[in-house]
C-alpha positions in Angstrom: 0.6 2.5 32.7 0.9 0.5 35.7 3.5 1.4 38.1 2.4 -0.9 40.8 5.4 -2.7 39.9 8.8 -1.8 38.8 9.1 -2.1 35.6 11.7 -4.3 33.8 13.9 -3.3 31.2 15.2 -5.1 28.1 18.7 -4.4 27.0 19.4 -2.7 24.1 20.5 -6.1 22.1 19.3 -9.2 23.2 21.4 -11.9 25.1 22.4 -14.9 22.9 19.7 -17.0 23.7 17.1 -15.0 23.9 13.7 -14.8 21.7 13.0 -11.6 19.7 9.4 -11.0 19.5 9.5 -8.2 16.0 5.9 -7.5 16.6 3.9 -6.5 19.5 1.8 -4.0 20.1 2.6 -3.3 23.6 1.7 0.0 23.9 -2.2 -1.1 22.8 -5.6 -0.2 25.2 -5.7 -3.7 25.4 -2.4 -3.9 28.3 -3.4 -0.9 30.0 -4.3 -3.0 33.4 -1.6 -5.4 33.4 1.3 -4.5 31.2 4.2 -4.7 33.0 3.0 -8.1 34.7 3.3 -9.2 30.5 6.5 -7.6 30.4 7.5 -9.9 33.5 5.5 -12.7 32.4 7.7 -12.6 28.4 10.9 -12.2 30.0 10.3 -15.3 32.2 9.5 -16.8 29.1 12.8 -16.4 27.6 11.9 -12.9 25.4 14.7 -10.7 25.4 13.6 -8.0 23.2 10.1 -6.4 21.6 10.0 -4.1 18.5 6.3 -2.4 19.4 5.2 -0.3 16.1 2.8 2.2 15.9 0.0 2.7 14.2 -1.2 6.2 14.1 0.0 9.7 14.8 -1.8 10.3 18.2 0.2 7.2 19.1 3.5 7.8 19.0 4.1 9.6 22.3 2.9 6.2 23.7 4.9 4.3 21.7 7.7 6.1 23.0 6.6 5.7 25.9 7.5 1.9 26.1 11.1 2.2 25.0 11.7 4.6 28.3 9.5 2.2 30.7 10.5 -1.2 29.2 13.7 -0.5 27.0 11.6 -1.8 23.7 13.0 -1.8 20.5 10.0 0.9 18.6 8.6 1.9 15.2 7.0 5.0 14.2 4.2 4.6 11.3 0.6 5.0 9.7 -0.9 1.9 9.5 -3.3 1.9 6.6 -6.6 0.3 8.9 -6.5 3.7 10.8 -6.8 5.3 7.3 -9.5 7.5 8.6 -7.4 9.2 11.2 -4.3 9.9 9.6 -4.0 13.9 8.1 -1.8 15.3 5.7 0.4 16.6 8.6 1.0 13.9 9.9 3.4 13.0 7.6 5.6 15.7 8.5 5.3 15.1 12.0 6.3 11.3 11.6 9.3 13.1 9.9 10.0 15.1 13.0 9.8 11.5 15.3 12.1 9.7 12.8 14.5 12.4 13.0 14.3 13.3 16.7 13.4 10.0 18.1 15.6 7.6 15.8 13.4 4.3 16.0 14.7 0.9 14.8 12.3 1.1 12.0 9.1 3.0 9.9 6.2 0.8 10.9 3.8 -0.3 10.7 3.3 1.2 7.1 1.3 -0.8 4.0 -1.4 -1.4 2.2 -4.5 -3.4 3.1 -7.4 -4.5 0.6 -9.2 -6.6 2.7 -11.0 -4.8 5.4 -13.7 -3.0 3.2 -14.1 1.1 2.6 -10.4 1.6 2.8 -9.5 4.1 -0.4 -6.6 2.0 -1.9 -5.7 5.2 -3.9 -4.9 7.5 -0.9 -3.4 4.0 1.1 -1.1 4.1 -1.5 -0.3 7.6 -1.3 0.3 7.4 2.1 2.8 4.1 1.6 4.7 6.1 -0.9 5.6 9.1 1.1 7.0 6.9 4.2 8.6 4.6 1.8 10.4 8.1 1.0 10.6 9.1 4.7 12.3 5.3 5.3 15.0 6.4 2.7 15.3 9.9 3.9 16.2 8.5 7.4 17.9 5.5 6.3 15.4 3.0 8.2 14.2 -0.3 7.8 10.4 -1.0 7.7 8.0 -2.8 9.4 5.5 -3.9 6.6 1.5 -4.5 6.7 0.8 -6.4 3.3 -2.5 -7.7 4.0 -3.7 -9.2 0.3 -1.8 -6.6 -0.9 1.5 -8.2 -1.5 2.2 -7.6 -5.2 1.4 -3.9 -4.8 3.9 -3.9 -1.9 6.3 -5.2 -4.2 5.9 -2.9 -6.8 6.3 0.3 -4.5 9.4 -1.5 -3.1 11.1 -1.7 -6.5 10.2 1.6 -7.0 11.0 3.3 -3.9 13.6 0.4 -2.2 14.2 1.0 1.3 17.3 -1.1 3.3 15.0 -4.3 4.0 12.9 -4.3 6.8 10.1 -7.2 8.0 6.7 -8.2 6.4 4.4 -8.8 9.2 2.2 -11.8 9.4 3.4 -13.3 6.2 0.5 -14.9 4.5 1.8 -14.6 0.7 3.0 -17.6 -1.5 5.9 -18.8 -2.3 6.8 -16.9 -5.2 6.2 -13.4 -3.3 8.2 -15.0 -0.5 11.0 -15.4 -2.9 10.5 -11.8 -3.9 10.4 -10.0 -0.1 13.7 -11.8 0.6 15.8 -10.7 -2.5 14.5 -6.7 -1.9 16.3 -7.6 2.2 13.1 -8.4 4.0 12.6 -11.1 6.7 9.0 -12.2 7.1 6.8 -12.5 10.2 5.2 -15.6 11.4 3.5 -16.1 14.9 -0.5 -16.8 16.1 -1.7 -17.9 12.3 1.5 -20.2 12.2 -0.4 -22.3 14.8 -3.2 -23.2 13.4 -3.4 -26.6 12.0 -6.3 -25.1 9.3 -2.9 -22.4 7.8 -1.8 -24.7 5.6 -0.1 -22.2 3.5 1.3 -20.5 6.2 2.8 -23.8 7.8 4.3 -24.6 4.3 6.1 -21.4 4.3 7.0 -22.0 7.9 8.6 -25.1 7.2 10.3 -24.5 4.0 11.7 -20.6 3.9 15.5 -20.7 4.4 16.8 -20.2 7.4 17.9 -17.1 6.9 14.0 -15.6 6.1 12.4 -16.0 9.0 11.2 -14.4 12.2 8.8 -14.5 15.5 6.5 -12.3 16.0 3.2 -12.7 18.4 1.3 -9.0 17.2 -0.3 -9.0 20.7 -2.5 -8.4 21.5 -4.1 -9.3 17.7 -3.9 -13.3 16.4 -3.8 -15.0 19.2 -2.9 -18.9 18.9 -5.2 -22.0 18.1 -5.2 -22.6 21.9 -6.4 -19.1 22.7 -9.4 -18.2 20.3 -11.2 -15.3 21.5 -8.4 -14.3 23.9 -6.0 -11.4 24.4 -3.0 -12.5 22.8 0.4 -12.0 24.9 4.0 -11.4 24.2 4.9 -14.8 26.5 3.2 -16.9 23.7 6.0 -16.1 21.9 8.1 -19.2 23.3 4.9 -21.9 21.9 5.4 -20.4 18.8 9.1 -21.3 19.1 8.6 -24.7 19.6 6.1 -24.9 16.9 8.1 -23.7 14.2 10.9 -26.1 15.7 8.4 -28.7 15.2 7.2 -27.8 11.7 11.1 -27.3 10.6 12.4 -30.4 12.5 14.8 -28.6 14.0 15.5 -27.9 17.6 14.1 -24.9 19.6 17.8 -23.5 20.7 18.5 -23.3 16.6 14.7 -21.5 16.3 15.9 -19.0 18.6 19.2 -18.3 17.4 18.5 -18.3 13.5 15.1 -15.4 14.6 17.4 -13.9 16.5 19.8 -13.4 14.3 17.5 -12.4 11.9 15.7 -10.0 13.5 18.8 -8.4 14.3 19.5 -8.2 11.1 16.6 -6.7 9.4 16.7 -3.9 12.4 20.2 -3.0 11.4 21.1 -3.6 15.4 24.6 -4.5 14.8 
């Protein structure tokens, strides 16, 4: 981490006013140089909180690691894209974290059947057994549902957990519908901008208030304006003003409904 720099600190619960950025992975390779600069850089911005998830076991100490530097909201997960590194025990050491560490969430769990050679079976598996960790600790979670979102929905009814987020949203209508009665807000941020996400921009527009949060997932989808580029937790505000723009409302109601929201599915009362 950088320590040329003292590092800011989030509070604990955001200041009315304040964007919430639900997803960013802070604690990536990609921030290593500069990451409390992006810290400074999103609070000047008007960011007042980030949930970072992680993604693997190996990972957690560094997530952890941001919550003591920065004062980050965390959550403790297996993603299913790092299929290939997760072990048996590792379920029972996320089990420790949970218990030890209390994050603000299980994440980022899921299922993904679009990136090739991923064994859906043993994805599965591993969803199952931290949907049951998430109800054993009483957590929301922090969902990955990439073309994958009726199989989500399934384990959900099966194993329900007390709401949570789906990440990057990308489903229709009628599995929007479905999220938001089982609790869970859903995620839109860099694919939101894109004039080509039609589907996504529909959604954007049209959810009810009470359904929707920010999320950048720096430094992964970066915005139409940034192709090819690092994606930051300060782009957070443009996406504001975009979904202001799509829902023609202001950007002061943007950021109070995601706030709010946010809040809300984290259980941060």
């Amino acid at each position: 981490m950088n320590t040329s720099l003292p590092a800011p600190r989030f509070t604990s619960r955001p200041l009315a006013g304040q964007l919430v950025d639900s997803h960013c992975h802070l604690d990536a390779p990609d921030f290593e140089r500069d990451r409390t600069q992006r810290v400074q850089a999103a609070m000047a911005a008007g960011v007042g909180q980030i949930l970072v998830p992680a993604v693997f076991a190996d990972q957690f100490p560094d997530t952890l690691a941001m919550r003591e530097a920065y004062g980050c909201w965390i959550a403790l997960g297996l993603h299913p894209l790092y299929l290939a590194r997760h072990l048996d025990e590792h379920i029972a050491l996320l089990d420790h974290y949970l218990g030890e560490h209390r994050p603000e969430a299980v994440g980022e769990i899921g299922l993904d059947f679009f990136v090739p050679g991923l064994d859906p079976q043993r994805q599965e598996a591993l969803f199952v057994a931290q949907l049951k960790l998430a109800r054993r600790h009483d957590l929301p979670v922090i969902l990955h549902l990439r073309r994958a979102q009726d199989r989500i929905l399934k384990y959900l009814r099966q194993y329900p957990v007390s709401g949570g987020i789906a990440h990057a949203f990308n489903g229709s209508e009628q599995q929007a519908e479905h999220f938001i009665k089982l609790g869970f807000k859903l995620g839109f941020g860099g694919a939101m901008t894109y004039r080509g996400s039609q589907r996504i921009r529909r959604l954007a527009a049209s959810l009810p208030d009470s359904a929707i949060v920010l999320e950048t997932d720096a430094p992964d989808i970066p915005p139409e304006w940034a192709q090819g580029q690092v994606n930051a937790p300060a782009e957070l505000a443009a996406f504001a003003r975009i979904l202001a723009e799509l829902r023609g409302t202001s950007v002061e109601d943007i950021i109070i409904i995601t706030r709010k929201n946010t809040l809300d599915a984290l259980k941060q009362y």
